[in-house]
Short mmCIF file of the C-alpha atoms (twelve columns), coordinates in Angstrom:
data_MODEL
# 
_entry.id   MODEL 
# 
loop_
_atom_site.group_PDB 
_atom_site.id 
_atom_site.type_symbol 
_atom_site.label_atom_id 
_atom_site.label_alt_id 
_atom_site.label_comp_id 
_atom_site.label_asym_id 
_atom_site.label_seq_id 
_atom_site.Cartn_x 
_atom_site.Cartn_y 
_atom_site.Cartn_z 
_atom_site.pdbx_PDB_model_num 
ATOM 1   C CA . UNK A 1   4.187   0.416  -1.983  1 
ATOM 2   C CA . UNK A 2   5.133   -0.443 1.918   1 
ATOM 3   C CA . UNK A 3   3.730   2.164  4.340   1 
ATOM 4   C CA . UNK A 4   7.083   3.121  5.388   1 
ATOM 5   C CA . UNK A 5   7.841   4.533  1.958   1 
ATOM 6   C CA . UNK A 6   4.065   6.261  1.833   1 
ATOM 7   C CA . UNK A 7   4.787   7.752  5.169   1 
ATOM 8   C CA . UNK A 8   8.510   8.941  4.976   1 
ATOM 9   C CA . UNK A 9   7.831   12.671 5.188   1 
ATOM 10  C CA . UNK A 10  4.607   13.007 7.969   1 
ATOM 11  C CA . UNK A 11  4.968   12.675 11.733  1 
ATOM 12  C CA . UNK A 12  2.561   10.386 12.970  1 
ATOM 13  C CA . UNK A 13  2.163   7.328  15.981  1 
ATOM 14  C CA . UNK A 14  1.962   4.072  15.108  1 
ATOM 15  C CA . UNK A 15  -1.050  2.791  17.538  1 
ATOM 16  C CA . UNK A 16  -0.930  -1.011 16.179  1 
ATOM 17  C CA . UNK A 17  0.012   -2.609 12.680  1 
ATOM 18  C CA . UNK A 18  3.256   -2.893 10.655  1 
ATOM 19  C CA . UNK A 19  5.206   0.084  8.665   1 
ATOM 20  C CA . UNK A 20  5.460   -3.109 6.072   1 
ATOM 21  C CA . UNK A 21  1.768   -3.308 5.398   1 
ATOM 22  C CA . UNK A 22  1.528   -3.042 1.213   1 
ATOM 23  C CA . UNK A 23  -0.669  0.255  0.689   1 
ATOM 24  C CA . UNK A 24  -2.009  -0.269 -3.205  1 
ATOM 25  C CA . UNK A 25  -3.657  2.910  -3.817  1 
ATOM 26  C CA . UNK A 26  -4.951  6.029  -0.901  1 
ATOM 27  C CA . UNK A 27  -8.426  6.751  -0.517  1 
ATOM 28  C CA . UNK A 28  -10.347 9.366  1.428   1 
ATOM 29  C CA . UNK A 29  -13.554 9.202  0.079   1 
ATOM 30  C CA . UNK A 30  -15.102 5.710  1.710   1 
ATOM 31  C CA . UNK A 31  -17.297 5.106  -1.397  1 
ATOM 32  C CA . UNK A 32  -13.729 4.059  -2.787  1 
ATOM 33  C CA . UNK A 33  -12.248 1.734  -0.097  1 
ATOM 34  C CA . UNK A 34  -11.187 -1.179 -1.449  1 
ATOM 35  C CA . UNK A 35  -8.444  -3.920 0.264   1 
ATOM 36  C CA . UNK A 36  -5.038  -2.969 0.441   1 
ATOM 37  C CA . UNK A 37  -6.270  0.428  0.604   1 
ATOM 38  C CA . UNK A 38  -5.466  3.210  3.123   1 
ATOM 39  C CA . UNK A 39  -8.058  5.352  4.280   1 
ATOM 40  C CA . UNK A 40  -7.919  8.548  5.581   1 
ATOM 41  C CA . UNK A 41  -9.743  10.103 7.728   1 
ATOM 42  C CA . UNK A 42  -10.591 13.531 7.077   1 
ATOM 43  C CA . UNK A 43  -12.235 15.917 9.168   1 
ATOM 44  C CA . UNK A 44  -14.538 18.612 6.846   1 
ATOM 45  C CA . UNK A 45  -16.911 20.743 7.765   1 
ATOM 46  C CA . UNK A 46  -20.195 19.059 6.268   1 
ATOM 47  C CA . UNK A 47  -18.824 15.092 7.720   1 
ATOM 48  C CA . UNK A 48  -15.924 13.131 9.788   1 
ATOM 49  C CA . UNK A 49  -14.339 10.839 8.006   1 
ATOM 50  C CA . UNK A 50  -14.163 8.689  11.113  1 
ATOM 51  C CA . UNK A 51  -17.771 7.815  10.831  1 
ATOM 52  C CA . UNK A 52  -16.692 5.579  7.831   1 
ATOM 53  C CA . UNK A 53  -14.087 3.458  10.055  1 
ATOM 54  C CA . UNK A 54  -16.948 0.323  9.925   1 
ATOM 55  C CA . UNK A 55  -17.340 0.607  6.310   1 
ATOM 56  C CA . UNK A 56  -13.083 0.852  5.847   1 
ATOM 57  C CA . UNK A 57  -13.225 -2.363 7.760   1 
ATOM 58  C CA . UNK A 58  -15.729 -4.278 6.182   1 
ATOM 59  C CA . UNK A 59  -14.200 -3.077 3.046   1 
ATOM 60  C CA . UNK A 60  -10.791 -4.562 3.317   1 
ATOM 61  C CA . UNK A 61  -8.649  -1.235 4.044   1 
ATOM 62  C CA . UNK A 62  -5.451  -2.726 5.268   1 
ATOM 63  C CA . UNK A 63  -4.508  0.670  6.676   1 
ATOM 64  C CA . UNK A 64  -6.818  3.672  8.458   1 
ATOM 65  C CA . UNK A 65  -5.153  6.911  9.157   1 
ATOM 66  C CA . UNK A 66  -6.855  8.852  11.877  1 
ATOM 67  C CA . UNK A 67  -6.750  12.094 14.102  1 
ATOM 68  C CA . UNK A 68  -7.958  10.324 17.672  1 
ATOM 69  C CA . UNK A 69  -6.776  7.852  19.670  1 
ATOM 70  C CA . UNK A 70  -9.916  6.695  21.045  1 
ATOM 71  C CA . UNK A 71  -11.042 5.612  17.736  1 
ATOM 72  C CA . UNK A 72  -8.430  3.011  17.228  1 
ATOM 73  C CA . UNK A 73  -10.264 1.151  19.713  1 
ATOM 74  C CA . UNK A 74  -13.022 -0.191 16.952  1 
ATOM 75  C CA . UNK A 75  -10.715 -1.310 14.103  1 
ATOM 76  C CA . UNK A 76  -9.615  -4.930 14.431  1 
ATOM 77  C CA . UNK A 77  -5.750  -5.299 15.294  1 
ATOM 78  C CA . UNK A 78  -5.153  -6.969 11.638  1 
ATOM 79  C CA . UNK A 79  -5.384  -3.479 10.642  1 
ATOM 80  C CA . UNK A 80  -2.439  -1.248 10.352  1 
ATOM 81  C CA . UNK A 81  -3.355  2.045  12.365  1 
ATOM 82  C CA . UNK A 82  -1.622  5.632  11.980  1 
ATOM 83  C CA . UNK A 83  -2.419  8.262  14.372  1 
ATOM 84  C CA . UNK A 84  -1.560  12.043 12.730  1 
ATOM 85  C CA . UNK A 85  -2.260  15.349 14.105  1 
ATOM 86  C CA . UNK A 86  -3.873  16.800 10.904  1 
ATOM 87  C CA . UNK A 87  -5.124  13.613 8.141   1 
ATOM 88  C CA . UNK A 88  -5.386  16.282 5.413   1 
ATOM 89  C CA . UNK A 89  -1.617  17.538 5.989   1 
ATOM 90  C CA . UNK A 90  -0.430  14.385 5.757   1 
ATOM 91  C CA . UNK A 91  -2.603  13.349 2.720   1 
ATOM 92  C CA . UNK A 92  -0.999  15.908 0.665   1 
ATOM 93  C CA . UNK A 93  2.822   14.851 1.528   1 
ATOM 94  C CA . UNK A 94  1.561   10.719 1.502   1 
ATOM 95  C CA . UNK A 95  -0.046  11.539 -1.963  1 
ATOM 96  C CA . UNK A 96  3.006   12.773 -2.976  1 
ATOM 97  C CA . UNK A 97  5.054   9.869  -1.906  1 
ATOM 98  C CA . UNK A 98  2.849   7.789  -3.749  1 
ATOM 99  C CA . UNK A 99  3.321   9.050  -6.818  1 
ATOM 100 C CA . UNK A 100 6.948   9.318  -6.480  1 
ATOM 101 C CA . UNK A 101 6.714   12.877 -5.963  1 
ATOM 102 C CA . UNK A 102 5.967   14.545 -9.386  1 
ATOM 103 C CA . UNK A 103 6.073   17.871 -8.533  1 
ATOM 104 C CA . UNK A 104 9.183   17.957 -7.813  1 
ATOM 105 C CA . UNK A 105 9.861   17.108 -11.840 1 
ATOM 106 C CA . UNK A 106 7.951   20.055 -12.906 1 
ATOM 107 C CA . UNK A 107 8.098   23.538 -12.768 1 
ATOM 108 C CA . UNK A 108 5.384   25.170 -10.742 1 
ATOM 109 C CA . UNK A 109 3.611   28.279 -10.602 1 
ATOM 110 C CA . UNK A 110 1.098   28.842 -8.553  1 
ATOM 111 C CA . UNK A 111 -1.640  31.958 -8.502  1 
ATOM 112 C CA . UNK A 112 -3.582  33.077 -6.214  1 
ATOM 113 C CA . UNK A 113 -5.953  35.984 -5.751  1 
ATOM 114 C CA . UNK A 114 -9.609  37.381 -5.747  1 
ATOM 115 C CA . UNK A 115 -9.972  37.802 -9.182  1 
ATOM 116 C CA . UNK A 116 -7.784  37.812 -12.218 1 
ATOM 117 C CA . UNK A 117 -6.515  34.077 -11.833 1 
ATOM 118 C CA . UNK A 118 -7.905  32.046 -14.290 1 
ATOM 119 C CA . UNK A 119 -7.157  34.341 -17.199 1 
ATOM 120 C CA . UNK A 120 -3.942  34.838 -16.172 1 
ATOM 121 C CA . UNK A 121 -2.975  31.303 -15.692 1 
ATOM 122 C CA . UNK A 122 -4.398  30.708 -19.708 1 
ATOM 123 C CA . UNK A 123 -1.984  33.687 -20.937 1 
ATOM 124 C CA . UNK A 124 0.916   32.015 -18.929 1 
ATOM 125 C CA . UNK A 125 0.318   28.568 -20.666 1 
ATOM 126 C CA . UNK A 126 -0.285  30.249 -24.228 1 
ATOM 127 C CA . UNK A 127 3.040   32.349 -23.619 1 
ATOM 128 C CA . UNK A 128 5.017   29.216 -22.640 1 
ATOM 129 C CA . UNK A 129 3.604   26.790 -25.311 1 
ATOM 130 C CA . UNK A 130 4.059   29.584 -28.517 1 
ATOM 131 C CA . UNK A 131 7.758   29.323 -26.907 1 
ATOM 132 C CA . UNK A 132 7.810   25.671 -27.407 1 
ATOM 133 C CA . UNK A 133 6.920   24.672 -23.893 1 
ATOM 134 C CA . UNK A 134 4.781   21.281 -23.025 1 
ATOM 135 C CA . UNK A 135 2.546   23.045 -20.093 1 
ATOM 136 C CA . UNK A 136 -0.318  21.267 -17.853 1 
ATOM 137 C CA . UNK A 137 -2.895  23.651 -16.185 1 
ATOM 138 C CA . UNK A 138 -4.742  22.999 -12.948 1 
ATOM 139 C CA . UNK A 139 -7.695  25.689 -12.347 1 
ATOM 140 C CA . UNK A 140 -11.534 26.819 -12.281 1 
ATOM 141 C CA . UNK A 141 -12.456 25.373 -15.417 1 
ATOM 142 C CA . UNK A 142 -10.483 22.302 -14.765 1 
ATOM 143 C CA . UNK A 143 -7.113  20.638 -15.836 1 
ATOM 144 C CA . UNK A 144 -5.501  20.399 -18.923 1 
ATOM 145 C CA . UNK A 145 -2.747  17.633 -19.676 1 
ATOM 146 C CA . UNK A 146 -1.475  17.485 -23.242 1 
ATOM 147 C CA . UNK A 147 -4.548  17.397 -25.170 1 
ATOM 148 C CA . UNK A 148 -6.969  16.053 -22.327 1 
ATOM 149 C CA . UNK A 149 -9.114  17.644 -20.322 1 
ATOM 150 C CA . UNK A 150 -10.148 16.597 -16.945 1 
ATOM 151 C CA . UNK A 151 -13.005 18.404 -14.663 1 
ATOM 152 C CA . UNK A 152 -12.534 19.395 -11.439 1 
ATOM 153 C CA . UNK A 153 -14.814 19.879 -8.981  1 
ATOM 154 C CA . UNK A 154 -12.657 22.935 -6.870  1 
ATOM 155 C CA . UNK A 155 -10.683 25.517 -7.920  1 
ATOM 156 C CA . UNK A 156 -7.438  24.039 -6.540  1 
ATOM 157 C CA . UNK A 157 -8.280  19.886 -6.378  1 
ATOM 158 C CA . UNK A 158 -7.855  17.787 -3.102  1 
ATOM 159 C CA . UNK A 159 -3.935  16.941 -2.756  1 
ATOM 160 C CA . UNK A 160 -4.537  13.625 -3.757  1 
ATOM 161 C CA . UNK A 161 -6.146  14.736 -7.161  1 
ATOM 162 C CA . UNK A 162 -3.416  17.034 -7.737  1 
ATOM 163 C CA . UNK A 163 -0.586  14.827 -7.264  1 
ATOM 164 C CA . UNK A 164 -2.038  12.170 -9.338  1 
ATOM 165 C CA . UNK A 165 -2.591  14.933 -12.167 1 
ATOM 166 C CA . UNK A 166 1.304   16.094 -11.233 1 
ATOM 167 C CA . UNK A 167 2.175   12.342 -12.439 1 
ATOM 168 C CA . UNK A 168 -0.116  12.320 -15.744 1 
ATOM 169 C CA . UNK A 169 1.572   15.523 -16.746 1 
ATOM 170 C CA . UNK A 170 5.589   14.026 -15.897 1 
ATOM 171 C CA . UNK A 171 3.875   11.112 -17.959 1 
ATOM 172 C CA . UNK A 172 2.905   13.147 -20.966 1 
ATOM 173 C CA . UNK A 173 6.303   15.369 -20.983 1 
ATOM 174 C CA . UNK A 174 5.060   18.533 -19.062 1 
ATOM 175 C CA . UNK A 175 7.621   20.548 -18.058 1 
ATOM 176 C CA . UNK A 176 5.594   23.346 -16.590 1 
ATOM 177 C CA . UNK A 177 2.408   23.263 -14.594 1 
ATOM 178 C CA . UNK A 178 0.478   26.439 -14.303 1 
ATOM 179 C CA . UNK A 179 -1.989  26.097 -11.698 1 
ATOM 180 C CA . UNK A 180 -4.643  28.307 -9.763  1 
ATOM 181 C CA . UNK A 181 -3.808  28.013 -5.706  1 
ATOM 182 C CA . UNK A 182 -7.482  28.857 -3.567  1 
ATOM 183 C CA . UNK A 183 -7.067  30.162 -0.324  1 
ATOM 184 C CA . UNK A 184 -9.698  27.093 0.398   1 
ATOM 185 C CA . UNK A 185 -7.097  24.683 -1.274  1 
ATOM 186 C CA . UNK A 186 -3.994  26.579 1.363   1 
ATOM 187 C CA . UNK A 187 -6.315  26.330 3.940   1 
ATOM 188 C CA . UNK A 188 -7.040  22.903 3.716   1 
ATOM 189 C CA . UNK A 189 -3.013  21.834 2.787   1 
ATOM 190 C CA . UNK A 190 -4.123  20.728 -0.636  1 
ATOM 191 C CA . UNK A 191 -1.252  22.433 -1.790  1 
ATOM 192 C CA . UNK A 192 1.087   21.418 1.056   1 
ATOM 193 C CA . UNK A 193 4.439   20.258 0.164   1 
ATOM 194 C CA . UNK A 194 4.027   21.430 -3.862  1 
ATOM 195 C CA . UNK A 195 7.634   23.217 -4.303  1 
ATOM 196 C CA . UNK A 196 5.842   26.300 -6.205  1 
ATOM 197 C CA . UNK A 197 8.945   27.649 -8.061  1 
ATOM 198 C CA . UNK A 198 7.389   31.307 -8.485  1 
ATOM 199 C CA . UNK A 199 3.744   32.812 -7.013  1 
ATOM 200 C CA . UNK A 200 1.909   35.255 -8.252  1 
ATOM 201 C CA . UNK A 201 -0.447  37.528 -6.075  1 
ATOM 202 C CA . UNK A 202 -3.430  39.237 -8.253  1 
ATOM 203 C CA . UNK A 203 -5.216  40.964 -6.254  1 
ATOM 204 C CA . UNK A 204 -7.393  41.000 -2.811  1 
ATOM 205 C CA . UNK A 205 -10.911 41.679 -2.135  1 
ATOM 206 C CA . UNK A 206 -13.818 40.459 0.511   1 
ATOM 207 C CA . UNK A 207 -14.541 37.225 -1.202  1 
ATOM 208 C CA . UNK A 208 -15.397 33.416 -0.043  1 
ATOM 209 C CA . UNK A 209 -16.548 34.762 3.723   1 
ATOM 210 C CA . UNK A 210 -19.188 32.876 5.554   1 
ATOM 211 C CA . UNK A 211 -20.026 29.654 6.370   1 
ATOM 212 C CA . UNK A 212 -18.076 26.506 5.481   1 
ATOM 213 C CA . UNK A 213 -15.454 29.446 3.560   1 
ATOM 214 C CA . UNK A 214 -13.690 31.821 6.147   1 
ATOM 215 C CA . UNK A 215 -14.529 33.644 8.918   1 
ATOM 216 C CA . UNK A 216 -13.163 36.684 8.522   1 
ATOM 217 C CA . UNK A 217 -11.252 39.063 5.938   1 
ATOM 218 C CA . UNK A 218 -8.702  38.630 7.909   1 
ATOM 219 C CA . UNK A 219 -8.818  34.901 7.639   1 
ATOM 220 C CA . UNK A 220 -9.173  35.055 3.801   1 
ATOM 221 C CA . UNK A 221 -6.192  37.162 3.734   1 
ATOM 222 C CA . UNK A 222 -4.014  34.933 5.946   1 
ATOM 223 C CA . UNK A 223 -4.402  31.901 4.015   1 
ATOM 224 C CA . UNK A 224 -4.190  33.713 0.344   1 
ATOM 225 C CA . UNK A 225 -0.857  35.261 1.474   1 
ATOM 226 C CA . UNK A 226 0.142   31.375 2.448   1 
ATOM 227 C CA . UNK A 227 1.495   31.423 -1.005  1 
ATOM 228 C CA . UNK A 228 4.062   33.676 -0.608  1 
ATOM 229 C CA . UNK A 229 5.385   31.234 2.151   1 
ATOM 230 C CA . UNK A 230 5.916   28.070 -0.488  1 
ATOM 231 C CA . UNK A 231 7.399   29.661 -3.255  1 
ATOM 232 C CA . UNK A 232 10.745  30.320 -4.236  1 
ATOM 233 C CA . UNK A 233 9.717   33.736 -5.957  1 
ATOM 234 C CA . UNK A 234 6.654   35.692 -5.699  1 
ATOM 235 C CA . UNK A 235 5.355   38.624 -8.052  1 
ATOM 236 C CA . UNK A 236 3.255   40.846 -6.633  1 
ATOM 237 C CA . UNK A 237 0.594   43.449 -7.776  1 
ATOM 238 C CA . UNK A 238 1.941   46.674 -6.260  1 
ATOM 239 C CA . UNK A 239 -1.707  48.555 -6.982  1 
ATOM 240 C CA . UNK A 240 -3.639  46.509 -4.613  1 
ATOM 241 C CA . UNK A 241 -4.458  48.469 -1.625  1 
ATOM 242 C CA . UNK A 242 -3.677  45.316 0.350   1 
ATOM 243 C CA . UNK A 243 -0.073  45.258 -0.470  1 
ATOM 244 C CA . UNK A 244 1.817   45.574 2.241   1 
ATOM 245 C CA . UNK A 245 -0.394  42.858 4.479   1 
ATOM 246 C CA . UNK A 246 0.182   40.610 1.306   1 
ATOM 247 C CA . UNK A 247 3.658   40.784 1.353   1 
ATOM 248 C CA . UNK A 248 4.304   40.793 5.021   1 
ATOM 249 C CA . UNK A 249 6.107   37.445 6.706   1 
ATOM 250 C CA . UNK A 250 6.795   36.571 2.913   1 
ATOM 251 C CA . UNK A 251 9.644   34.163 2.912   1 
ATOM 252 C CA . UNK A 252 9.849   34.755 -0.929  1 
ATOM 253 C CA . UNK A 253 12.185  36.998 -3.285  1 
ATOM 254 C CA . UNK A 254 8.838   39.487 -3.613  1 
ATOM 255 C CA . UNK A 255 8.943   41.242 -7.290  1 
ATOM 256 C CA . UNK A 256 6.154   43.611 -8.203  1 
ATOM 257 C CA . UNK A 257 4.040   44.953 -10.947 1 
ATOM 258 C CA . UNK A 258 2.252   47.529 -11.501 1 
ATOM 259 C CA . UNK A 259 -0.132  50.346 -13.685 1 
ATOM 260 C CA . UNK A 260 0.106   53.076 -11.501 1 
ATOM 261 C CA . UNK A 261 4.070   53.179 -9.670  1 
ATOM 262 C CA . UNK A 262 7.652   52.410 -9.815  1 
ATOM 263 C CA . UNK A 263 7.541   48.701 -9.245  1 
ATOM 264 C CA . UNK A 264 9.816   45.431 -11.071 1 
ATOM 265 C CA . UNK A 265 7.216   45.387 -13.899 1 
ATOM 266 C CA . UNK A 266 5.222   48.259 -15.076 1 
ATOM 267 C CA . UNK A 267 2.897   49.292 -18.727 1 
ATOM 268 C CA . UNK A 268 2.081   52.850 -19.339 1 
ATOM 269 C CA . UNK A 269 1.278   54.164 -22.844 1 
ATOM 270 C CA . UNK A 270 -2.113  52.576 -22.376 1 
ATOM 271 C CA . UNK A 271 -4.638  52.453 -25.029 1 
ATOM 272 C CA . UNK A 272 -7.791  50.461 -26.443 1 
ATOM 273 C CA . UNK A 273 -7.414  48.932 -30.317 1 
ATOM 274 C CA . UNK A 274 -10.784 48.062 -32.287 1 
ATOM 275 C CA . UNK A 275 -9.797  46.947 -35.568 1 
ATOM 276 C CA . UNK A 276 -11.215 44.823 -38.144 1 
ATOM 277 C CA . UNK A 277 -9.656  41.577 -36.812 1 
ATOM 278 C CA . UNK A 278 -8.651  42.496 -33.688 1 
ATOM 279 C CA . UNK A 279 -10.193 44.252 -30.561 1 
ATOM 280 C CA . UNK A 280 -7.807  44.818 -27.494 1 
ATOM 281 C CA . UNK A 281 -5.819  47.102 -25.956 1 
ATOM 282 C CA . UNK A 282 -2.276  47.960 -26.688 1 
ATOM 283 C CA . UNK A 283 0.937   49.258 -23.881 1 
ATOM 284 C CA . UNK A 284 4.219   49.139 -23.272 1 
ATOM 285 C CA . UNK A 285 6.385   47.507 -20.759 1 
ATOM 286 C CA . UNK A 286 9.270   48.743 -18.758 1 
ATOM 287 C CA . UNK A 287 11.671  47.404 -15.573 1 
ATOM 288 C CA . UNK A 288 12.419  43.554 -15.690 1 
ATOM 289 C CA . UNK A 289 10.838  43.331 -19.091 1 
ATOM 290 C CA . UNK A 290 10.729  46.043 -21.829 1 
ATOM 291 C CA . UNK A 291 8.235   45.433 -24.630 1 
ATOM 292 C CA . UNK A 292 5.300   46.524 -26.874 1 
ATOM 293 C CA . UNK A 293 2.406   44.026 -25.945 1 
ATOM 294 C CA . UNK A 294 -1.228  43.704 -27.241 1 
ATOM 295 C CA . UNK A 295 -3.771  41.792 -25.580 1 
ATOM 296 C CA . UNK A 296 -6.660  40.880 -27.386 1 
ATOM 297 C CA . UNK A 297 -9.292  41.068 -24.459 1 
ATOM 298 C CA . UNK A 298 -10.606 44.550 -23.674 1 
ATOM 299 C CA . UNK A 299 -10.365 45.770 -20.002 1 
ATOM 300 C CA . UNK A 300 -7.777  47.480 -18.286 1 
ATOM 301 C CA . UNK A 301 -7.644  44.919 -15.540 1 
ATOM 302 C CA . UNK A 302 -6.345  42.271 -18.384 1 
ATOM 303 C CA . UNK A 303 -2.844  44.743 -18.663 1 
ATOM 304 C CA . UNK A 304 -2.561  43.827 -15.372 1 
ATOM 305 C CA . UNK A 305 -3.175  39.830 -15.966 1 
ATOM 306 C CA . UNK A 306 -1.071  40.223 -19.382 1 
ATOM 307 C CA . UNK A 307 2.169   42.163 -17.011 1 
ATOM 308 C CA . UNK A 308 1.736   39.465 -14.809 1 
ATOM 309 C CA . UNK A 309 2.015   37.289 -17.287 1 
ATOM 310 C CA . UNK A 310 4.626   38.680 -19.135 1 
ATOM 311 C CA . UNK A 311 6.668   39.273 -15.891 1 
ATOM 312 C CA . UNK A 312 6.389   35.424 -15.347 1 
ATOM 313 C CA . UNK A 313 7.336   34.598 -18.414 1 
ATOM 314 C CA . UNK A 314 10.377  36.414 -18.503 1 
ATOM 315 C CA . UNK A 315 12.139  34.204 -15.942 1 
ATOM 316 C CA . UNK A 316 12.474  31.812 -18.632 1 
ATOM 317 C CA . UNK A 317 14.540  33.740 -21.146 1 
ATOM 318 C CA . UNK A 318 11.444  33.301 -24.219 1 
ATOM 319 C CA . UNK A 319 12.180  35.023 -27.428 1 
ATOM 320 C CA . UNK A 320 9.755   38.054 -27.270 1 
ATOM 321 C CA . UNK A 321 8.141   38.188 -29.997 1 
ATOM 322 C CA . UNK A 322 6.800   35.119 -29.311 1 
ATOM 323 C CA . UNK A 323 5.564   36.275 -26.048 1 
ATOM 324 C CA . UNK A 324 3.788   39.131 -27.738 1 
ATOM 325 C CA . UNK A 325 1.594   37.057 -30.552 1 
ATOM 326 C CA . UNK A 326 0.895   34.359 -27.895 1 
ATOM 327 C CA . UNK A 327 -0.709  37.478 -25.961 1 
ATOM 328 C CA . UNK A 328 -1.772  39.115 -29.069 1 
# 
């Protein structure tokens, strides 16, 4: 693919080269240079990728995308040479490019929050596929395309990663992904450019503070509530205590759920089920989506994940009783 094409939706400087240099694949991890390669480089907190200009060189890179000026002045002038203000912004939207922008073919919904993610993002892909949906998941545990399953070493993959798995699941006739969205992965703009269709907000609690995480609460919260910023609808969990600070600067149609007050979604009627083949815990919904549900994981925190869940699914017009044994 010719630069240009790689490079239609960043703002950067050419500092010497040709927007007609062939790019064959984009790397940002300088084990995996290779020629007609671009390399980025990224700037982490454990390394700079610009320590690895010599080795992109030496490798064959035919491109090297990088965040200083001054370090243009090592890399030969056969070398196309991109100067951008942030190399892991425009990784995520060059990613995309190269793959012919996938998610854009897909259906996306994103989670975030401190705790409830994972389980909520299986119940969403269990709802969908009982309803005869082909669904890819991107999370904790890893990502699931089809049948395969492909391990992952963060929460929410580099952009690169992500786009790639975007393309295996257009590939394999996804027409959903369900995918959990760390407030590492928004800080970092793995997720930048991703067209989430709808967000969902869990919950919020101190997590992921320190070194090489976030700073502050405050920080955490910031980038978490990102989310609500690049989707085109966002459901909310009305309980949190955090709500309002969630939903604040939110660009998205905000829905809510919720155990405890009038809100789009809510369950009351709340009660635990042991029986001989089945241990869970049985409610009702009301609002948006009016339905008796069982869950078959204790805990009243999974009503919460299961409304959330049902309150996403019902967006998509899926014959309810389906919903409810997929949950069941």
């Amino acid at each position: 693919m010719k630069l240009s094409k790689i490079c239609e939706e960043i703002e950067y400087t050419l500092l010497q080269g040709s927007l007609e240099t062939e790019v064959r694949d984009i790397i940002y991890d300088s084990r995996k240079i290779a020629p007609e390669t671009m390399f980025v480089c990224m700037v982490g907190a454990v390394t700079d990728g610009h320590k690895y200009i010599p080795d992109a060189v030496e490798k064959g890179a035919s491109v090297i995308v990088v965040e200083r000026d001054e370090e243009a002045a090592q890399i030969p002038d056969t070398i196309t040479v991109l100067k951008v203000e942030s190399a892991r912004y425009a990784l995520a939207l060059m990613s995309a490019a190269l793959f012919d922008y996938p998610a854009e073919k897909l259906i996306t919904i994103g989670l975030t929050g401190t705790k409830g993610k994972t389980t909520t993002t299986y119940m969403i892909k269990n709802v969908l596929e009982a309803a005869g949906k082909k669904v890819g998941l991107i999370g904790t545990i890893g990502a699931m395309i089809g049948d395969e399953k492909i391990p992952s070493k963060n929460t929410t993959p580099e952009s690169y990663e992500l786009h790639r798995m975007f393309a295996s699941m257009v590939e394999a006739g996804c027409e959903l992904c369900v995918m959990e969205v760390s407030s590492q992965g928004l800080m970092m703009h793995r997720t930048a450019g991703i067209p989430f269709e709808i967000g969902i907000f869990t919950n919020l609690a101190p997590d992921h503070i320190g070194p090489n995480e976030h700073a502050s609460f405050e920080e955490y919260l910031y980038y978490k509530k990102q989310l609500l910023k690049n989707c085109r609808t966002a459901l909310v969990n009305r309980d949190d205590p955090h709500f309002d600070a969630i939903v604040e600067g939110a660009t998205a149609e905000i829905l809510t759920f919720s155990l405890e007050q009038a809100a789009d979604f809510t369950a009351d009627d709340i009660h635990y089920v042991r029986e001989h083949d089945f241990v869970g815990v049985e409610f009702q919904t009301h609002g948006r989506y009016e339905h008796d549900l069982r869950v078959g994981i204790p805990g009243k925190f999974n009503v919460d994940n299961a409304l959330a869940a049902a309150g996403v699914c019902s967006f998509f017009d899926l014959p309810k009783e389906k919903v409810c044994h997929a949950l069941e």
